[in-house]
ZAPAZA-974511 format. One line per 3 residues: number of its first residue (from 1); for each residue y, z, x of C-alpha. Coordinates in Angstrom, 3 decimals. Layout:
N
NUM = Y/Z/X  ...
This chain:
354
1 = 93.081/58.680/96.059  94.903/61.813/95.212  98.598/61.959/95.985
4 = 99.210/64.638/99.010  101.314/67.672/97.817  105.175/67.174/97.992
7 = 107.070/70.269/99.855  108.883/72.238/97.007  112.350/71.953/98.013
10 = 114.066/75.193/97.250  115.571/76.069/93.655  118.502/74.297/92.986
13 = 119.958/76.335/90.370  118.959/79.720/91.195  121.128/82.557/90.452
16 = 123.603/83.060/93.351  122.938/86.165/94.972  127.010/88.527/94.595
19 = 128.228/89.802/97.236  127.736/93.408/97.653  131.653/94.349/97.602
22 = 132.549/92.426/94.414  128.996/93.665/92.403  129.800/97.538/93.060
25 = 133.206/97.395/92.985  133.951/97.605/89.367  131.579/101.079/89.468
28 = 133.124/102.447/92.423  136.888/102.236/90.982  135.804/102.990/87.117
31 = 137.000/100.318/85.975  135.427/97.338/84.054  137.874/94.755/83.490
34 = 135.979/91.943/82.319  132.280/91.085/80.973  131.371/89.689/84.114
37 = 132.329/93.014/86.288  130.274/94.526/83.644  127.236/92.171/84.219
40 = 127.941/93.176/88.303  127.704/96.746/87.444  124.291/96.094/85.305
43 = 122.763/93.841/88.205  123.167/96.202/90.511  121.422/99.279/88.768
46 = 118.743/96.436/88.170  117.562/94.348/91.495  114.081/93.448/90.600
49 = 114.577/90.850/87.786  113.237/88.356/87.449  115.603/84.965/88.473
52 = 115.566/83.663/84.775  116.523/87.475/83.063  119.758/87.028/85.523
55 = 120.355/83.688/84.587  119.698/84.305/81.041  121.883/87.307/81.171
58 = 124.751/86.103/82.386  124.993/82.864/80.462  124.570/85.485/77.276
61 = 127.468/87.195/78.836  129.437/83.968/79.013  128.941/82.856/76.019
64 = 129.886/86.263/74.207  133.147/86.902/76.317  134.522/83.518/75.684
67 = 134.158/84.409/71.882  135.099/87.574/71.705  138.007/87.084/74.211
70 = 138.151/90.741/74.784  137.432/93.485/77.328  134.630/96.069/77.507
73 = 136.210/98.646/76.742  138.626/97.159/73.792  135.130/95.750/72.076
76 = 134.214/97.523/68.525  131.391/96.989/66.489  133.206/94.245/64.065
79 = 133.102/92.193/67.655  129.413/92.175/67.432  128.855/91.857/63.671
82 = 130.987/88.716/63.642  129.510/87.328/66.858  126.323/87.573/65.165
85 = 126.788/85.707/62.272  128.430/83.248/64.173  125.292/82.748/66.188
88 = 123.440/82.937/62.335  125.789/80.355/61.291  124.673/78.036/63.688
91 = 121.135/78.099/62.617  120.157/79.543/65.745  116.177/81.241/65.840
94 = 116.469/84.760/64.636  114.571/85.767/68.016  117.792/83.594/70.214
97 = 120.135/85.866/68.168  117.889/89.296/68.642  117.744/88.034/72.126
100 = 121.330/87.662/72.869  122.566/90.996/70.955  120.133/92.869/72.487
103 = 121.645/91.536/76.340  125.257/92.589/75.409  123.385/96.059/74.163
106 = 121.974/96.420/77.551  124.855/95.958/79.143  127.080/98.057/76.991
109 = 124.500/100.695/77.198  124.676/100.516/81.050  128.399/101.048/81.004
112 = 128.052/104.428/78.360  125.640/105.237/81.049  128.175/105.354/83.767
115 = 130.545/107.070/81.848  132.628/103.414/81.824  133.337/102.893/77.922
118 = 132.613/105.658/75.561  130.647/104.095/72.650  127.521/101.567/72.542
121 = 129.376/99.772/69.606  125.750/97.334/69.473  123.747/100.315/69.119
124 = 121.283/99.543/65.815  122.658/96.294/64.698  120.025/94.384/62.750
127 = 119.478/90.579/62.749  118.793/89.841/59.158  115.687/87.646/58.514
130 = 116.222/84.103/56.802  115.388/83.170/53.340  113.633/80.639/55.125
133 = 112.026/81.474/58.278  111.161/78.553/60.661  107.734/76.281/60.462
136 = 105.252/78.559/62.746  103.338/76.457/65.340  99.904/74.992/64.123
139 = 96.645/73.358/65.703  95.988/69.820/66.146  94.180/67.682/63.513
142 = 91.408/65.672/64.575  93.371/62.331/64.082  96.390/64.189/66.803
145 = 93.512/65.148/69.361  92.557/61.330/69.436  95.524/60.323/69.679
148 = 96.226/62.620/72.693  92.786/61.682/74.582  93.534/57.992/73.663
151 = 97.014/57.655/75.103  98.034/56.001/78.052  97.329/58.727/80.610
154 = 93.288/58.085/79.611  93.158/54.588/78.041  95.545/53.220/80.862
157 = 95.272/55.583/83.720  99.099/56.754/83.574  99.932/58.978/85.661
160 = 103.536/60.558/85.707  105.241/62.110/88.922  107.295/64.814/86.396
163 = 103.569/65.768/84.991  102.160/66.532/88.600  99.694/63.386/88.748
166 = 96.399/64.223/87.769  97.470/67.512/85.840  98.780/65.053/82.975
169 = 95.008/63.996/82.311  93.083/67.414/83.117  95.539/70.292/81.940
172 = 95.521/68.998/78.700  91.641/68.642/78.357  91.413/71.787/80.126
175 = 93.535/74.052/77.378  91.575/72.212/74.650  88.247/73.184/75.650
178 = 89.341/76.931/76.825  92.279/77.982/74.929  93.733/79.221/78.444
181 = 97.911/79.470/78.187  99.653/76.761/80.438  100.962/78.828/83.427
184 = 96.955/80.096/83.764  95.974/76.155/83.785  98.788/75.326/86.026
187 = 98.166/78.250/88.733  94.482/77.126/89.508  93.626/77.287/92.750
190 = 90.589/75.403/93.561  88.855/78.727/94.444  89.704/79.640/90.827
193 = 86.563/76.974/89.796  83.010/78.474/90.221  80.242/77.374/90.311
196 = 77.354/80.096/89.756  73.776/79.375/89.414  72.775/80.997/86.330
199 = 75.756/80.505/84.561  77.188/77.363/85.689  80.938/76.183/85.953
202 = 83.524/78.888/85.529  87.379/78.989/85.476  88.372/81.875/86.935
205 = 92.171/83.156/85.872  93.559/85.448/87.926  96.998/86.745/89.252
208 = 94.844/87.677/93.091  97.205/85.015/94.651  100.874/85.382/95.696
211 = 102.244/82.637/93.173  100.072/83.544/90.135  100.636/85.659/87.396
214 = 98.998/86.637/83.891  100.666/88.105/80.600  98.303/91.248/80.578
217 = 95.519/93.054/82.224  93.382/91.488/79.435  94.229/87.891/80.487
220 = 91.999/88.442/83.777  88.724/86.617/82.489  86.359/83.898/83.476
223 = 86.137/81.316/81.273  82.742/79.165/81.037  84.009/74.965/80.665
226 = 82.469/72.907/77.730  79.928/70.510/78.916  81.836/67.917/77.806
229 = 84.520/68.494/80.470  81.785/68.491/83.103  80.798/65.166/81.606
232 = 84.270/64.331/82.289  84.412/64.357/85.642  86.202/67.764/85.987
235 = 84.036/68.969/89.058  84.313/65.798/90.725  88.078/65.840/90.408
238 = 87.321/69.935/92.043  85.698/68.320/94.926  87.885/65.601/95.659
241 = 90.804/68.246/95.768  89.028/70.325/98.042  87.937/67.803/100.640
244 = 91.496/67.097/100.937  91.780/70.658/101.686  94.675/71.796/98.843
247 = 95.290/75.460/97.739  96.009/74.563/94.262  93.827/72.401/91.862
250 = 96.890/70.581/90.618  98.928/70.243/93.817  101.509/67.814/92.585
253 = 103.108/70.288/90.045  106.181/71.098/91.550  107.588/74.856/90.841
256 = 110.239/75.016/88.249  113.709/77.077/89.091  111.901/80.451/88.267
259 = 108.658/79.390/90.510  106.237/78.837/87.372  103.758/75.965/88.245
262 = 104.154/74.723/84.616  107.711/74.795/83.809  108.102/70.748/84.716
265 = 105.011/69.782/83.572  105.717/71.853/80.150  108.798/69.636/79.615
268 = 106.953/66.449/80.551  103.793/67.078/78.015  106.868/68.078/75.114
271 = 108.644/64.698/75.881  105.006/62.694/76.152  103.720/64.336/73.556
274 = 106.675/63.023/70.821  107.088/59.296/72.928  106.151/56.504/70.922
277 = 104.947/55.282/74.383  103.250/58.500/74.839  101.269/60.103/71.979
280 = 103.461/59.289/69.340  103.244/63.081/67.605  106.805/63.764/65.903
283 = 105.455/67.098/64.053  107.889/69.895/65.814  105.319/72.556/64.854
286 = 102.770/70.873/67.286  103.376/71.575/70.870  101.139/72.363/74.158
289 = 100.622/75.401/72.809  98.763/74.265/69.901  95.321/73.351/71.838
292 = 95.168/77.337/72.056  95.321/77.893/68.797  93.253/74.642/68.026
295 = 90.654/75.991/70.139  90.627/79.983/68.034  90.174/77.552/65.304
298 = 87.032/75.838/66.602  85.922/79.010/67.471  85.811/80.825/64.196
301 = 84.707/77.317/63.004  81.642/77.688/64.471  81.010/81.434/63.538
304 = 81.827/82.699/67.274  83.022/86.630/66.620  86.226/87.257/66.979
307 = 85.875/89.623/69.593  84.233/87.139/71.869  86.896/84.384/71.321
310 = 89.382/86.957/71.501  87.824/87.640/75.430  87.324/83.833/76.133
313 = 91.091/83.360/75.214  92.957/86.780/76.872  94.077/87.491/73.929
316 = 93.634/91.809/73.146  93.973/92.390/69.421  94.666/95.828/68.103
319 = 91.418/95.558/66.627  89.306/95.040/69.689  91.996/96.380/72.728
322 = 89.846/99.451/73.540  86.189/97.254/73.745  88.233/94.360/75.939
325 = 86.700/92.923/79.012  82.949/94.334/78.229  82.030/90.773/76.403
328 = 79.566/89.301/79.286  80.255/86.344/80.791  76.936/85.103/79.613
331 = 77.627/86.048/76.113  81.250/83.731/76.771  78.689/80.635/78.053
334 = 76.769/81.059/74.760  79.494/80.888/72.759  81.215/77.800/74.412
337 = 77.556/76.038/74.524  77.968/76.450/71.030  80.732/74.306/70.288
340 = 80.849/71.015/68.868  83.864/69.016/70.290  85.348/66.813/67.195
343 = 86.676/64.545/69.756  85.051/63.168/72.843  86.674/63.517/75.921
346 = 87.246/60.249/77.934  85.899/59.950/81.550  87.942/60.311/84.611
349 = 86.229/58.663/87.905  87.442/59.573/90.697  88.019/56.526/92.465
352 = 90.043/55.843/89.762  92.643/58.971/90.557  96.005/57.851/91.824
């Protein structure tokens, strides 16, 4: 049996809402004392963030006026220049310290804006690039896909409660036959999977629902599944889900703190994923993501054109953005007929579901 959905219990770390009177005040007198009035002032010219830009924003802001140890309006642009390199010096990601100068921009932009401190003293600082830039993410090998799809969560029917249950066996398989991002496997409803007559099982992603989103209009799609995930039991699984009448295909995943579907289960396939219990994979430059780009490689393996693995994946190149979304969906079944799984999938009864 399939364990019943657990309530979500509500975020416990979301950003505290300020009150009204302390977030305008700073504006209202015309005077910013301190980073965080600043930070006040810029959250209230900006309500419809998202959770995690606050949070991320004001832990940037944190971090920066504990170094810096100075005001707004005392800050000059030897502040940020040194702050920088001491983020560089810590071997921090270029696109962490990009990230963080360009928060403390925004925010000292905000204040110029209100006529608060005179200068943006971040305006056109560059992040230098490293002699050595960091190992770029890569596909799995054949001998990493077994040893995924031969791991406990197959070979021994593991299932873990910070995975969401069943998603640790079928959002894995899933992303490695379609190439579909995380959040778009994790946000499946099980209206999402359809089941037309001419051409057969389709995984619809969408952002129709209240909870579900997409990274572009291009990521809209219908994605054909392999045969070999059919052979798998993956419309089974469907049906058992929907005879216990559940919204979402995986409804075990429990939101993360900014109401993704995937955030836990993200952390729990990184941690599985590099557990010598687990899969045993230590190569950093491997992670979930990497069945995407292991599945563009099976793709141009098998001589599909670009621009229909481009529409199977949601991914809009410059080279094909104007033709998107005018690949047919039977042209997509074609191509995904076409491919020649290096690994086979294992089979998942369902009487065997936890």
């Amino acid at each position: 049996m399939l364990q019943g959905q657990v309530p979500v219990a509500a975020p416990a770390n979301e950003v505290e809402e300020p009150s009204p009177t302390r977030q305008g005040e700073a504006a209202e007198t015309g005077e910013i004392a301190t980073f965080q009035d600043l930070y006040l002032y810029w959250r209230k010219l900006n309500p419809g963030c998202r959770q995690s830009t606050y949070r991320e924003m004001q832990s940037a802001v944190k971090h920066f006026a504990g170094h810096v140890k100075k005001t707004p309006v005392e800050l000059i642009r030897r502040d940020i220049t040194r702050y920088r390199d001491h983020l560089l010096d810590k071997k921090l990601a270029r696109t962490t310290v990009a990230k963080r100068i360009s928060f403390i921009g925004s925010l000292l932009q905000t204040a110029v804006d209100g006529g608060l401190v005179e200068h943006n003293v971040s305006r056109g600082l560059r992040i230098p690039k490293r002699k050595v830039e960091f190992q770029r993410r890569r596909a799995f090998d054949i001998e990493e896909l077994e040893r995924i799809f031969d791991s406990p969560v197959y070979s021994k029917r593991r299932r873990y409660r910070a995975g969401g249950g069943e998603a640790v066996a079928w959002v894995p398989m899933l992303a490695f036959v379609t190439g579909a991002r995380v959040e778009e496997i994790c946000q499946l409803r099980v209206v999402d999977i359809l089941r037309d007559v001419q051409l057969g099982p389709l995984m619809r992603i969408t952002d129709t629902a209240k909870d579900q989103r997409v990274k572009t209009i291009g990521s809209r799609r219908q994605v054909p599944l392999h045969p070999d995930l059919i052979q798998a039991g993956f419309l089974e699984y469907v049906e058992a889900v929907e005879e216990q009448g559940h919204e979402w295909l995986f409804p075990d995943l429990d939101r993360d703190h900014d109401g993704r579907r995937s955030g836990n289960f993200s952390k729990w396939f990184s941690r599985y994923l590099r557990s010598t219990t687990g899969c045993g994979i230590l190569d950093s430059r491997v992670v979930f993501h990497s069945f995407r780009h292991t599945f563009k490689s099976f793709c141009r393996e098998a001589g599909i054109a670009e621009e229909v693995h481009d529409a199977l994946t949601g991914h809009c190149s410059a080279s094909v953005g104007r033709r998107y979304g005018h690949v047919p969906v039977k042209t997509l079944v074609a191509a995904i007929a076409s491919l020649e799984l290096p690994v086979r999938l294992p089979r998942i009864a369902v009487g065997e579901m936890k």
